[in-house]
C-alpha positions as CSV (number, residue, x, y, z in Angstrom):
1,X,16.4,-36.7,35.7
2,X,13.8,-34.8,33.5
3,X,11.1,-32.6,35.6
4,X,7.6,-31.8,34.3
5,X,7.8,-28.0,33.6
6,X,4.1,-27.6,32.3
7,X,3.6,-23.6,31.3
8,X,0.9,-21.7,32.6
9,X,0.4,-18.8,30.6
10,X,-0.9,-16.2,33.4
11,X,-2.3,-12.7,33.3
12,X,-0.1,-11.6,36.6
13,X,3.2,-13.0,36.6
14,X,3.6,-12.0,40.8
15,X,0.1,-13.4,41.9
16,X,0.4,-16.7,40.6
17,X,4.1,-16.7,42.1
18,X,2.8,-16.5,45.3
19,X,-0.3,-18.9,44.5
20,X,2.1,-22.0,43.6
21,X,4.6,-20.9,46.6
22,X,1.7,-21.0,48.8
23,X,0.9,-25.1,47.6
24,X,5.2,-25.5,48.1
25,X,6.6,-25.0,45.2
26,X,9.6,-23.0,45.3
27,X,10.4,-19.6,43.5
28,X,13.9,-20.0,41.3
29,X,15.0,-16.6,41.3
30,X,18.4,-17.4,38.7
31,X,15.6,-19.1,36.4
32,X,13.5,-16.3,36.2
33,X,12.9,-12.5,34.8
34,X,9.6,-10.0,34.9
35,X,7.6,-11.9,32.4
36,X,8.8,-15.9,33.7
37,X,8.7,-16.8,36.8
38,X,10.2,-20.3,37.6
39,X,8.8,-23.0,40.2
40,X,10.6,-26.2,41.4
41,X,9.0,-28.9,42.6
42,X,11.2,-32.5,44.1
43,X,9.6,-34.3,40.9
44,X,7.3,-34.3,38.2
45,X,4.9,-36.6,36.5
46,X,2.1,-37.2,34.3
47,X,-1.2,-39.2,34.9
48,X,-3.0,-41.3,32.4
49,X,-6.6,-41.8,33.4
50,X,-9.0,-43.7,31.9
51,X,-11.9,-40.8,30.9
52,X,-14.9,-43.4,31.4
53,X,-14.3,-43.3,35.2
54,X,-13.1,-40.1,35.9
55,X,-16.7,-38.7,36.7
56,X,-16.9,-36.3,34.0
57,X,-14.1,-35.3,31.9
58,X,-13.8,-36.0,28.6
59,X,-11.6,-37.8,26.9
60,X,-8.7,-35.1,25.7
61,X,-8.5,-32.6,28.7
62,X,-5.9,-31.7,30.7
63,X,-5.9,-30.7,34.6
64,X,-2.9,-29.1,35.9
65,X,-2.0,-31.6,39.3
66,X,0.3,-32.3,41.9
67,X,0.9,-35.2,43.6
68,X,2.0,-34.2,47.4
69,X,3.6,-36.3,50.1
70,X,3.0,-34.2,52.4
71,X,-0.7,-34.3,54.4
72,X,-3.2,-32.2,52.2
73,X,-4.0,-30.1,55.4
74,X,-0.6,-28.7,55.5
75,X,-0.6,-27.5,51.8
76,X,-4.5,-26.5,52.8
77,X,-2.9,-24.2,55.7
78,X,-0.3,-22.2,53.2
79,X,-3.0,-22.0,51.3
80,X,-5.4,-20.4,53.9
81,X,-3.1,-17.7,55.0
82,X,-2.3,-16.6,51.7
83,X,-6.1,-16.6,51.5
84,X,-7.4,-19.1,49.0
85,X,-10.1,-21.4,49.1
86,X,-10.2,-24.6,48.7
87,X,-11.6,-28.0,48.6
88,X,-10.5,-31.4,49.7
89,X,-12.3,-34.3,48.4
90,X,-12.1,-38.3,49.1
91,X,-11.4,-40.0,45.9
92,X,-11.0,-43.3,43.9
93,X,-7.3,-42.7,44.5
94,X,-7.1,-41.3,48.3
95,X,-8.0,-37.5,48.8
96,X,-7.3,-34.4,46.9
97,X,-7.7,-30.9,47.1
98,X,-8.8,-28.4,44.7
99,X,-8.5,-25.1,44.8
100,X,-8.7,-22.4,42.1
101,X,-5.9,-20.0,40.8
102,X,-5.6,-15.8,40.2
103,X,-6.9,-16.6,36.7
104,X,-9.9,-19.1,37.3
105,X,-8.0,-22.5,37.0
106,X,-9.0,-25.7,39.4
107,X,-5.3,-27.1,40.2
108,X,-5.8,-30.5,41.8
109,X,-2.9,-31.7,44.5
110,X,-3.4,-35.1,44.9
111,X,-3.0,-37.2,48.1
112,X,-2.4,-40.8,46.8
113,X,-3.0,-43.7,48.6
114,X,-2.4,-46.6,46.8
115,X,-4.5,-49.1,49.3
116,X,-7.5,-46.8,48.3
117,X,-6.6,-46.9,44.7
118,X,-5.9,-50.6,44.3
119,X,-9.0,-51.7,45.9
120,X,-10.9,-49.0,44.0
121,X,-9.0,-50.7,40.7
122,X,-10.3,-54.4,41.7
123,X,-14.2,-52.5,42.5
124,X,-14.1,-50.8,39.0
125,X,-13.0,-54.4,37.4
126,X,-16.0,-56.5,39.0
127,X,-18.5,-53.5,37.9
128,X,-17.2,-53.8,34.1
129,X,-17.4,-57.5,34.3
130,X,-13.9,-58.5,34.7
């Protein structure tokens, strides 16, 4: 099975090691040194969405995401009491939250319910005309 291993390119290797801990992720010690640190998720994935409805990005960018199975106020709680804020939001898809890393980047964890999303899919259709 191939994981998603994007790389983050960060200005303190041991503050962002304990960011992405703190959202679950777990350290690999054997896959890591000073400069790399190595994070394991179960899975990884990608997301193709179309830019005319994602409420304002453009077509082109790239969000670092995580999609959780796990309730988003349990990820919000390790995220707490390693001190970050965050934000958790109701969207087309289910909920997410966003919070933002050492370096300034929003990292979106998503909360997917696919209920929300299809009927969301069949509101966008009738609005284009479909």
């Amino acid at each position: 099975m191939l994981t998603v291993l994007p790389i983050r390119y960060v200005s303190d290797v041991q503050a962002c090691r304990e960011f992405y801990a703190g959202l679950g992720l777990e350290f690999d010690e054997d896959a890591s040194v000073n400069v790399w640190a190595q994070l394991s998720a179960d899975a990884g994935a990608v997301g193709l969405h179309d830019f005319s409805v994602s409420k304002g990005r453009p077509a082109g960018s790239v969000e670092l995401g995580f999609a959780t199975d796990e309730k988003l106020e349990v990820v919000a709680s390790r995220l707490r009491e390693r001190g970050y804020d965050y934000e958790i939001f109701d969207e087309d898809f289910g909920r997410s939250l966003r919070v933002v890393d050492p370096d300034g980047v929003t990292i979106q964890i998503q909360e997917i319910d696919m209920d929300v999303a299809r009927s969301s899919e069949s509101a966008l259709a009738r609005t284009k005309g479909e």
